[in-house]
N, CA, C and O of each residue as an XYZ file, in Angstrom:
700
protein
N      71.572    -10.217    153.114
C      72.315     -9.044    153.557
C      73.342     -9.489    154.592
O      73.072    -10.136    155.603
N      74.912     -8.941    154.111
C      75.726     -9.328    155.312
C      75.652     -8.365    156.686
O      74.925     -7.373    156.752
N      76.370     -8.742    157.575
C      76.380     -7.688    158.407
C      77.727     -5.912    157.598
O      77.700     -4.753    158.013
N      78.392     -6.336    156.764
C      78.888     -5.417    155.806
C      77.619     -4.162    154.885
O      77.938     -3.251    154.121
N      76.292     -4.543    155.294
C      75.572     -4.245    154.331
C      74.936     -3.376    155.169
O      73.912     -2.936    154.646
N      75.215     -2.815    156.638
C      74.523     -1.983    157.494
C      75.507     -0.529    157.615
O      76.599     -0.471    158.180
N      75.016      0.251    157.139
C      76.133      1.416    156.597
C      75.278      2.571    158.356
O      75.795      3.536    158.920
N      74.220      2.031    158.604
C      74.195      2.569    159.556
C      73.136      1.768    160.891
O      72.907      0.585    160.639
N      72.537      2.268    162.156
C      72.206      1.834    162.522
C      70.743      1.569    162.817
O      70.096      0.707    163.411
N      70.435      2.997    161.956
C      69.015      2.931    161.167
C      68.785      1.802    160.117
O      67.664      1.324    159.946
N      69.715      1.453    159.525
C      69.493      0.638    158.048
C      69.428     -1.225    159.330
O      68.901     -2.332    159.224
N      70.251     -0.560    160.294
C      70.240     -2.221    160.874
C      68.624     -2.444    161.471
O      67.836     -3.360    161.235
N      68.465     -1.185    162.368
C      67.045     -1.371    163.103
C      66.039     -2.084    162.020
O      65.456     -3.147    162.230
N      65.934     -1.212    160.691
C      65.320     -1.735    159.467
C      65.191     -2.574    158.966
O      64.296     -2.742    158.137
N      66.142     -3.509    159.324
C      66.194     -5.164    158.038
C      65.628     -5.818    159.684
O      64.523     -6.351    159.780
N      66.484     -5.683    160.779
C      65.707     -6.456    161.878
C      63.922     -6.192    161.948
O      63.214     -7.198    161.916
N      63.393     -5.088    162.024
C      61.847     -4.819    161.969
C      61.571     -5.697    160.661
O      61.421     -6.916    160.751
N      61.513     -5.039    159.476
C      61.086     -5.710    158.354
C      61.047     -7.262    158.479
O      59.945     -7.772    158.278
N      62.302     -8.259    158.843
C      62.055     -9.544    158.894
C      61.769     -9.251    159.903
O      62.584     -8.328    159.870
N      61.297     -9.141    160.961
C      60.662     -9.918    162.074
C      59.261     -9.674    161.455
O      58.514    -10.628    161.672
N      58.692     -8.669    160.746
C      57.104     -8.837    160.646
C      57.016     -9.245    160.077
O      55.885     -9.727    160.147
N      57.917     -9.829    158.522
C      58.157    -10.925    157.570
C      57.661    -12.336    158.328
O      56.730    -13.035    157.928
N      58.481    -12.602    159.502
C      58.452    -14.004    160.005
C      56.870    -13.734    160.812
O      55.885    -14.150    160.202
N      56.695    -13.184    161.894
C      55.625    -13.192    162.439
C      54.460    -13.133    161.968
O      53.524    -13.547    162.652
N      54.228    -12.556    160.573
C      53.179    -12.643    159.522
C      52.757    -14.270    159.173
O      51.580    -14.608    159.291
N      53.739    -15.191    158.762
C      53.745    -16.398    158.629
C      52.702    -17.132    159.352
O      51.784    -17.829    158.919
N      53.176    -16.703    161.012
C      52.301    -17.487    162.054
C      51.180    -17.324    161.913
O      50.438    -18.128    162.478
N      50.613    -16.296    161.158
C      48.824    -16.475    160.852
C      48.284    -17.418    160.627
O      48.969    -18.111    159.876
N      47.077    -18.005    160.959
C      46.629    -18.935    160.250
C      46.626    -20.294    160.818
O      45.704    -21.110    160.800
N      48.355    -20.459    161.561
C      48.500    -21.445    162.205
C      47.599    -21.309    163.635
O      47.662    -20.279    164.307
N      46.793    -22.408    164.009
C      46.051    -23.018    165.475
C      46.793    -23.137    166.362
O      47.891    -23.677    166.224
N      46.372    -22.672    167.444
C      47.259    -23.195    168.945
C      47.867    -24.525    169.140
O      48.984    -24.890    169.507
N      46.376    -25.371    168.644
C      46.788    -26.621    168.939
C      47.959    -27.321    167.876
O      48.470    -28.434    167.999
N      48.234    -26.226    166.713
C      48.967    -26.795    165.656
C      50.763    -26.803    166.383
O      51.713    -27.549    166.146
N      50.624    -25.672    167.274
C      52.178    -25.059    167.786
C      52.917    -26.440    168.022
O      54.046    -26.193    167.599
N      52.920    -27.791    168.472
C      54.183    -28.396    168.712
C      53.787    -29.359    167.706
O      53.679    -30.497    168.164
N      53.482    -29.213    166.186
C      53.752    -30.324    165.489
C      55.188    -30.086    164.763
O      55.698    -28.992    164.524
N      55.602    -31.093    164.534
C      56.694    -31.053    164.025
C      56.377    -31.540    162.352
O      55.761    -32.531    161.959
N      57.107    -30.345    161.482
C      57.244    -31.090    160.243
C      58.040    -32.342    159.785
O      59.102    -32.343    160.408
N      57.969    -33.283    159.048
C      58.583    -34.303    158.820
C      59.880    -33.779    158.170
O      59.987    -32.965    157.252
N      60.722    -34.351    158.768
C      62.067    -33.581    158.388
C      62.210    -32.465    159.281
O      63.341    -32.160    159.660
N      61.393    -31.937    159.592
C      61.693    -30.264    160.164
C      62.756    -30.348    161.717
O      62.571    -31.288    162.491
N      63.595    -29.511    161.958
C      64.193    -29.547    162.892
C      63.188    -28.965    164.144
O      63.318    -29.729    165.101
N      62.261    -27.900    164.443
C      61.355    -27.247    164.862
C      60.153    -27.214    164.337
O      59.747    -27.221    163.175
N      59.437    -27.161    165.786
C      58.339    -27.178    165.307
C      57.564    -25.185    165.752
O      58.026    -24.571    166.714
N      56.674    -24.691    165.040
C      56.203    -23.117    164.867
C      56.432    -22.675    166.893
O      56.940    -21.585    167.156
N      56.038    -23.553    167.993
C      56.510    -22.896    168.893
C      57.872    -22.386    169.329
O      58.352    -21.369    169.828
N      58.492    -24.278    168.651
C      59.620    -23.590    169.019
C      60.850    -22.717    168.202
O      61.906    -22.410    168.755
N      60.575    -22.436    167.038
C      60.923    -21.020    166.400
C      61.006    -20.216    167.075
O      62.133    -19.794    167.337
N      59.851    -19.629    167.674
C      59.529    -18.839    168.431
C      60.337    -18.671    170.034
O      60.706    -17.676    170.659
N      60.386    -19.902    170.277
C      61.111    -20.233    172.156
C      62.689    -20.025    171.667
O      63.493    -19.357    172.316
N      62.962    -20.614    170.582
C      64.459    -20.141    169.633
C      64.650    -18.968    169.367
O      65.855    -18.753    169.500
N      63.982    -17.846    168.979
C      64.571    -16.268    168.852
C      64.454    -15.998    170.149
O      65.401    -15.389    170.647
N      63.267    -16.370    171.061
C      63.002    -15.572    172.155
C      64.517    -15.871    173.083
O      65.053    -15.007    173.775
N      64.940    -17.025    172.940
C      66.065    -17.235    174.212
C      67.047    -16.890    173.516
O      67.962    -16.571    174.275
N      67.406    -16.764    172.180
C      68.540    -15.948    171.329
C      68.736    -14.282    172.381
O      69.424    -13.823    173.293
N      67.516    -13.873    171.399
C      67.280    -12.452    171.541
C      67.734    -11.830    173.277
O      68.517    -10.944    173.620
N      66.890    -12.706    174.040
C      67.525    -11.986    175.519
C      68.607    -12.866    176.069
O      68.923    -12.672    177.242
N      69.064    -13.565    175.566
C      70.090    -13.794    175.964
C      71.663    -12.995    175.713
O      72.512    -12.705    176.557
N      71.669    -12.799    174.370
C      72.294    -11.627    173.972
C      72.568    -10.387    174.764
O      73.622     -9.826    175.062
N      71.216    -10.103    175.036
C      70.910     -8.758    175.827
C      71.521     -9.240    177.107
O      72.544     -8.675    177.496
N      71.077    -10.086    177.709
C      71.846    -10.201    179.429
C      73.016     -9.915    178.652
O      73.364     -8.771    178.942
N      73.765    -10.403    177.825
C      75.331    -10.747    177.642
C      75.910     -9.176    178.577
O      76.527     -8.830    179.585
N      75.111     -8.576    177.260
C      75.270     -7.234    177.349
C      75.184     -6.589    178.385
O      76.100     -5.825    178.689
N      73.930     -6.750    179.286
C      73.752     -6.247    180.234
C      75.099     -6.434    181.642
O      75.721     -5.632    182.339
N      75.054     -7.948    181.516
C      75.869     -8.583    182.395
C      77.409     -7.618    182.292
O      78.015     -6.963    183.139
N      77.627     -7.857    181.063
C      79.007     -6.597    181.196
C      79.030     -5.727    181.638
O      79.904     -5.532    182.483
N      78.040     -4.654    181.305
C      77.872     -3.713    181.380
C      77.881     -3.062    183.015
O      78.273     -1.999    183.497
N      77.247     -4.266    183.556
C      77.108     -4.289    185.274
C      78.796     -4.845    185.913
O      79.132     -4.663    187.084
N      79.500     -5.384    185.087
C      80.920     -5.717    185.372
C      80.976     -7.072    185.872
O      81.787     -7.423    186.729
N      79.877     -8.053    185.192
C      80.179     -9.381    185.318
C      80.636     -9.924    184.242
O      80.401     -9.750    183.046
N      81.297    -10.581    184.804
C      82.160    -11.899    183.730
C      80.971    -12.455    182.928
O      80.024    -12.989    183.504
N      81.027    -12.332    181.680
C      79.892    -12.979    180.704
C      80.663    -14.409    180.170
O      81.839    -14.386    179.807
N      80.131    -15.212    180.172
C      80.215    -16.517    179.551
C      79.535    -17.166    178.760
O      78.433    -17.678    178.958
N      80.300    -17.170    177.637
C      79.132    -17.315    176.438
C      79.105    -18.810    175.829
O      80.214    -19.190    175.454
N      78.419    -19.407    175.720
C      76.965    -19.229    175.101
C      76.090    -18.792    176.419
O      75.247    -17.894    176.397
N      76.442    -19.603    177.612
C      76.079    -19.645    179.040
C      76.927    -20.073    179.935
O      78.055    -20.506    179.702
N      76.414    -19.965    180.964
C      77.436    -20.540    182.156
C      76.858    -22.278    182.140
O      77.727    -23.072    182.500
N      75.743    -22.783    181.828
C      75.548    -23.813    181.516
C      75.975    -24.823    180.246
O      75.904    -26.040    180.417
N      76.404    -24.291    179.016
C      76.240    -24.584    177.582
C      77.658    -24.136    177.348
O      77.982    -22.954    177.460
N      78.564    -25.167    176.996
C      79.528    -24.715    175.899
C      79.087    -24.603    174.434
O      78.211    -25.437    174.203
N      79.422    -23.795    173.284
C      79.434    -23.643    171.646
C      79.286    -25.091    171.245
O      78.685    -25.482    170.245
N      80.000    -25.963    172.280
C      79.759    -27.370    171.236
C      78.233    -28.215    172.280
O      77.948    -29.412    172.258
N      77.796    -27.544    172.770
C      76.558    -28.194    173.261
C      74.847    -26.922    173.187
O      73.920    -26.597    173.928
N      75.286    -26.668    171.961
C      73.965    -25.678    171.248
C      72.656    -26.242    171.808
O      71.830    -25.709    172.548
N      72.688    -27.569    171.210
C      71.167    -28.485    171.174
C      70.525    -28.347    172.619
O      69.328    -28.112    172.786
N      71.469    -28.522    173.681
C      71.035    -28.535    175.462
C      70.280    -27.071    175.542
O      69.116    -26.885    175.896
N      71.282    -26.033    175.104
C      70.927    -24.745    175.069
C      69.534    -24.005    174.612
O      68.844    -23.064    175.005
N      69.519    -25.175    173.337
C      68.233    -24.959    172.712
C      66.778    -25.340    173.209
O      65.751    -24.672    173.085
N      66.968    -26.768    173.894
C      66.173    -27.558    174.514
C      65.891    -26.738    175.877
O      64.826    -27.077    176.393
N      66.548    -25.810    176.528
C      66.626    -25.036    177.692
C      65.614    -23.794    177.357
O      64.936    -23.438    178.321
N      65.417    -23.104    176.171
C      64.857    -22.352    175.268
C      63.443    -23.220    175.356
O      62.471    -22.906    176.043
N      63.552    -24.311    174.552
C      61.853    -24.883    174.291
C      60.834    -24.868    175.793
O      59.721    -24.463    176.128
N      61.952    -25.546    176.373
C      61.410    -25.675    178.061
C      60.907    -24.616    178.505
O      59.676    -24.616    178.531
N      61.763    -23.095    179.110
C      61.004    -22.109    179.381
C      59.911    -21.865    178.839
O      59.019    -21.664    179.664
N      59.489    -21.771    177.388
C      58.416    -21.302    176.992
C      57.335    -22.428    176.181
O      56.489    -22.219    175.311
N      57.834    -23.906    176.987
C      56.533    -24.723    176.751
C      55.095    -24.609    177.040
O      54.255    -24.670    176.142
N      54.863    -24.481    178.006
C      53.231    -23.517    178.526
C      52.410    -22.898    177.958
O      51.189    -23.057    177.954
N      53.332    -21.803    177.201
C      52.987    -20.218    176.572
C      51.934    -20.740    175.127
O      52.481    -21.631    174.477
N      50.571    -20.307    174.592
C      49.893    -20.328    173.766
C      51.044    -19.978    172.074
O      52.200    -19.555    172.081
N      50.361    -20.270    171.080
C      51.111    -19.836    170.132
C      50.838    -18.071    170.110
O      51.612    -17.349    169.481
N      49.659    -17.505    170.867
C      48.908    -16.270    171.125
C      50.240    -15.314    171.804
O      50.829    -14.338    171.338
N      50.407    -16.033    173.053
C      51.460    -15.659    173.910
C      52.947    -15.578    173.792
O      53.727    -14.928    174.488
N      53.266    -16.611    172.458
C      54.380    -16.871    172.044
C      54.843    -15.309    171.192
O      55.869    -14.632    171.271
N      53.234    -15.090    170.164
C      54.118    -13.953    168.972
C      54.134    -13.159    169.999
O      55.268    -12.806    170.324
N      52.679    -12.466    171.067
C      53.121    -11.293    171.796
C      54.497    -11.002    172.678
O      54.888     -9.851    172.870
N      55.145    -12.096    173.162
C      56.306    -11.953    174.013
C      57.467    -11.924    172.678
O      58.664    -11.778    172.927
N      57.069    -12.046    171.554
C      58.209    -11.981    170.365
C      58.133    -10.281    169.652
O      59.001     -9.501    169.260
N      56.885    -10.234    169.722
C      56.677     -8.848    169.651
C      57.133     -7.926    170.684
O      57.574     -6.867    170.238
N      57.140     -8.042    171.786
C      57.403     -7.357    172.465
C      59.066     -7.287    173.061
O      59.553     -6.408    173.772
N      59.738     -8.535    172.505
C      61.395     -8.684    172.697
C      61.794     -8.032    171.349
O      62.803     -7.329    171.304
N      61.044     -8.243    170.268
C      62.053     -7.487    169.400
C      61.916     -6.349    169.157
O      62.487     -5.805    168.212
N      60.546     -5.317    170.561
C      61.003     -4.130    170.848
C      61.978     -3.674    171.645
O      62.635     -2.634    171.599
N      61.995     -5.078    172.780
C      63.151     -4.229    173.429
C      64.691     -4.358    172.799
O      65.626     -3.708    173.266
N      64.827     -5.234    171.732
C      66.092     -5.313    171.103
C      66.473     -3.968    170.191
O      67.568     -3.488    169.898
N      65.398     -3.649    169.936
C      65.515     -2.505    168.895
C      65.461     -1.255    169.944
O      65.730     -0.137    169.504
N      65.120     -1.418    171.320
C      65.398      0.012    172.366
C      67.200     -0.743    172.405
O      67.988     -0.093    171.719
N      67.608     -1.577    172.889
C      68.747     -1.858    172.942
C      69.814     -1.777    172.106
O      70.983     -1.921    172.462
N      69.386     -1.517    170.843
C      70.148     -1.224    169.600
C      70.403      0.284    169.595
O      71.558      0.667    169.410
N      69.322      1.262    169.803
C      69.633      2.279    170.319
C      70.137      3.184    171.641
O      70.149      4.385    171.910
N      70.512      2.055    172.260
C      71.276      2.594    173.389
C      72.703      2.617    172.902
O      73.567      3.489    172.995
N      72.711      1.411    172.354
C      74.289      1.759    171.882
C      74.870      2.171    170.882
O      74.652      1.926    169.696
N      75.939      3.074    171.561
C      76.631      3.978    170.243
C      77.201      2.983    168.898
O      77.114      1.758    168.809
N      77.707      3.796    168.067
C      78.100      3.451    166.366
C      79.417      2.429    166.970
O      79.439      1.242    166.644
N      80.336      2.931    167.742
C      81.466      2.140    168.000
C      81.378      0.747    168.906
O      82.247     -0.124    168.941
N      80.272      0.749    169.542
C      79.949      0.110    170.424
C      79.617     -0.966    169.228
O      80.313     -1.949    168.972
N      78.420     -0.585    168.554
C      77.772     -1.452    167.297
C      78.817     -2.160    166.448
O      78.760     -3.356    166.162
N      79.862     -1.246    166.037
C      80.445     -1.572    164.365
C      81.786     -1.321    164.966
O      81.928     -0.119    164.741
N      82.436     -1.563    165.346
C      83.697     -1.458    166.335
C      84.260     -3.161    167.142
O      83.789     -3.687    168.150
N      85.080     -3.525    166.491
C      85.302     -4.900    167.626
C      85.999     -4.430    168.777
O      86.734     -3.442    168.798
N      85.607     -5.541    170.190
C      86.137     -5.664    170.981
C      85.859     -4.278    171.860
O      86.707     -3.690    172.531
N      84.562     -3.927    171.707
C      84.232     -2.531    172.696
C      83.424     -3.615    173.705
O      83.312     -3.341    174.899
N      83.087     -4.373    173.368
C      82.705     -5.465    174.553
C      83.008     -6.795    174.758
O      82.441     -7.510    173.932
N      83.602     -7.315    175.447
C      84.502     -8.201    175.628
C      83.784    -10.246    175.019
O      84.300    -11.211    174.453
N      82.257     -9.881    175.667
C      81.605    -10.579    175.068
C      81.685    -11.079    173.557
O      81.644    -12.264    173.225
N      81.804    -10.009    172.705
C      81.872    -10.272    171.346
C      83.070    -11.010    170.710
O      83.022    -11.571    169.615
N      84.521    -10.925    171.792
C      85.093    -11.746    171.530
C      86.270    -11.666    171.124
O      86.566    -12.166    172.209
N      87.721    -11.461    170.379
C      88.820    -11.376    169.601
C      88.280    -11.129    168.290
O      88.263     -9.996    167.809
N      87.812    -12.208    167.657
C      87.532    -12.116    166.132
C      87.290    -10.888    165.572
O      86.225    -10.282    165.688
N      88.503    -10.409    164.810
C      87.958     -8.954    164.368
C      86.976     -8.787    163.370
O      86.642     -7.720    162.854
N      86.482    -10.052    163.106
C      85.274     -9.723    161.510
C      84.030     -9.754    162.379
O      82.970     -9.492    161.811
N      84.003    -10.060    163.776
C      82.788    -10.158    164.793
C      82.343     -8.870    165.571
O      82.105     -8.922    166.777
N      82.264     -7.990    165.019
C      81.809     -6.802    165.932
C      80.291     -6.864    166.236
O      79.448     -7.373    165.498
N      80.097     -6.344    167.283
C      78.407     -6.706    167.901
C      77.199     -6.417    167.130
O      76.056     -6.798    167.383
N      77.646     -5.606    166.040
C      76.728     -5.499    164.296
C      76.483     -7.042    163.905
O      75.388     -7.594    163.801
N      77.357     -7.432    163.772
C      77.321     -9.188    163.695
C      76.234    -10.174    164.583
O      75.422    -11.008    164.182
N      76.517     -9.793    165.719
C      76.092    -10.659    166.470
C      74.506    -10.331    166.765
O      73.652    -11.217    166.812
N      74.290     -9.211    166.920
C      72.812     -8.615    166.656
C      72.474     -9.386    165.053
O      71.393     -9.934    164.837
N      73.515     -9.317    164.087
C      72.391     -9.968    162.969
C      72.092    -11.273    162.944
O      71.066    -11.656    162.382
N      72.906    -12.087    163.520
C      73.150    -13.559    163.041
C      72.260    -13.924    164.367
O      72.068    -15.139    164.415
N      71.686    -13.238    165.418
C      70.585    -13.734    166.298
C      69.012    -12.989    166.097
O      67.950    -13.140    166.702
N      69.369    -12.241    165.101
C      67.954    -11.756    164.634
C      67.651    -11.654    162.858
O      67.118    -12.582    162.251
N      68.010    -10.612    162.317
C      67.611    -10.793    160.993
C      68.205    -12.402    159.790
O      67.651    -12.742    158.745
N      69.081    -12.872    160.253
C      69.150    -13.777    159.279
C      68.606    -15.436    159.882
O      68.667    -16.341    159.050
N      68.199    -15.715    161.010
C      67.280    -16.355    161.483
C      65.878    -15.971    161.069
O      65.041    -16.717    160.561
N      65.790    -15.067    161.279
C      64.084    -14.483    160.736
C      63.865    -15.099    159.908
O      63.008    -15.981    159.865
N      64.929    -14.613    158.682
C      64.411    -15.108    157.201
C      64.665    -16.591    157.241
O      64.093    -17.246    156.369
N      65.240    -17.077    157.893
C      65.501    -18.500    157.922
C      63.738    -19.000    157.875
O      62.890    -19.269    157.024
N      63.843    -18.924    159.198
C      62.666    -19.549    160.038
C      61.288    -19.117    159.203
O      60.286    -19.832    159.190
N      61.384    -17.912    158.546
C      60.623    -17.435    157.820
C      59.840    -18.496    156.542
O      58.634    -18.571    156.309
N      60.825    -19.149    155.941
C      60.860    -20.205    154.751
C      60.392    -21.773    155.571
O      59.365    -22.396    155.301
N      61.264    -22.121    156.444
C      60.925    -23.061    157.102
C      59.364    -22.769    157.466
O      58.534    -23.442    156.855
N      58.946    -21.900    158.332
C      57.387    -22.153    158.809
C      56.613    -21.783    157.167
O      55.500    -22.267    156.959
N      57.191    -21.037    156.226
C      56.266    -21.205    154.882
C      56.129    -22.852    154.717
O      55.073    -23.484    154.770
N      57.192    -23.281    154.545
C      57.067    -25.008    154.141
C      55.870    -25.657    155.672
O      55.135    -26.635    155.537
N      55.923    -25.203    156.392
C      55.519    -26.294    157.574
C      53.835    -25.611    157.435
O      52.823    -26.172    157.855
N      53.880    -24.498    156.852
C      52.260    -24.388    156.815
C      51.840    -24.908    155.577
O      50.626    -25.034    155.413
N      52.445    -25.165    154.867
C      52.420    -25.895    153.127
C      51.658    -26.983    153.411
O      50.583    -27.275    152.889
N      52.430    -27.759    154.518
C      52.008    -29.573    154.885
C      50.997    -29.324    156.016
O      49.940    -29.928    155.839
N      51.058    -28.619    157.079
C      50.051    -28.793    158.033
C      48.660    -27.897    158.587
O      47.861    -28.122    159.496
N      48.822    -26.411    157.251
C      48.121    -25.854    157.484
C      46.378    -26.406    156.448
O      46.367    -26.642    155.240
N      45.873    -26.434    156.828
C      43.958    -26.895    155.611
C      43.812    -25.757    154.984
O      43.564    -24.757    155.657
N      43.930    -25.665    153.582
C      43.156    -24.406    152.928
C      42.271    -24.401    152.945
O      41.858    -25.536    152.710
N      40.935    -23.209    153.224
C      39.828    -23.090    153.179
C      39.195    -23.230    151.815
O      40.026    -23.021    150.932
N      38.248    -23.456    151.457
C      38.109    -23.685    149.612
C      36.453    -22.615    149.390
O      35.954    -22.475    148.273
């Protein structure tokens, strides 16, 4: 689904819920102690999926917030230029190295409620409208419909396939 494919902001709340319990369903099964293996080949390993939407998801939201309060937003961060993702990402794993794989879905569960209260705070123009927030940028094919999807529903399903494959190789079927 593109971001063209959200005719409203019910239909958006919808594909974001649906894949996120799509992806979070996955994590069943997987052990605590399984959270930092890495698949061979795999770019991530099941925690940090998880430390990856979580620092997506509110980071976004400060963006937002930060404007909204009348600060200068700087995106990706005030730390991270677009061409230094990986630092950004590694900044993500770090905060939430500690956290159980237990602790990981509940704080994922509980961000992609507040994304979905945050989706409803803002109006249709705000959503599907470029350049109602400065954050989002010039690009007129980038309105904040966009940017809500490409940090939540089409990662989901990403990550969704990836942790299917990584429980393929590291999860034991019971017999």
């Amino acid at each position: 689904m593109s971001t063209n494919d959200y005719p409203s902001k019910e239909a958006l709340k919808n594909a974001i819920h649906t894949a996120y319990l799509s992806l979070d369903h996955e994590f069943e099964g997987i052990e605590n102690a399984q959270k930092d293996i890495r698949m061979e080949g795999g770019d991530r390993t099941p925690a940090e999926i998880l430390a990856y939407q979580l620092g997506w998801l509110n980071l976004v939201m400060k963006w937002d917030r930060d404007e909204k309060a009348g600060e200068t937003v700087i995106t990706p961060s005030p730390d991270y230029k677009w061409n230094q993702l990986g630092g950004l990402y590694q900044s993500f794993y770090h905060t939430y190295a500690t956290y159980s794989l237990d602790e990981l879905r509940s704080l994922f569960k509980e961000t992609e409620q507040q994304w979905q209260n945050w989706i409803d705070s803002l109006s249709d123009e705000e959503l599907f409208t470029q350049g109602v927030r400065n954050w989002t940028g010039k690009n007129p094919r980038w309105p904040m419909v966009k940017w809500i999807h490409i940090n939540s529903v089409a990662p989901f399903k990403t990550f969704r396939s990836k942790i299917r494959k990584w429980k393929k190789l590291n999860v034991t079927k019971e017999v």
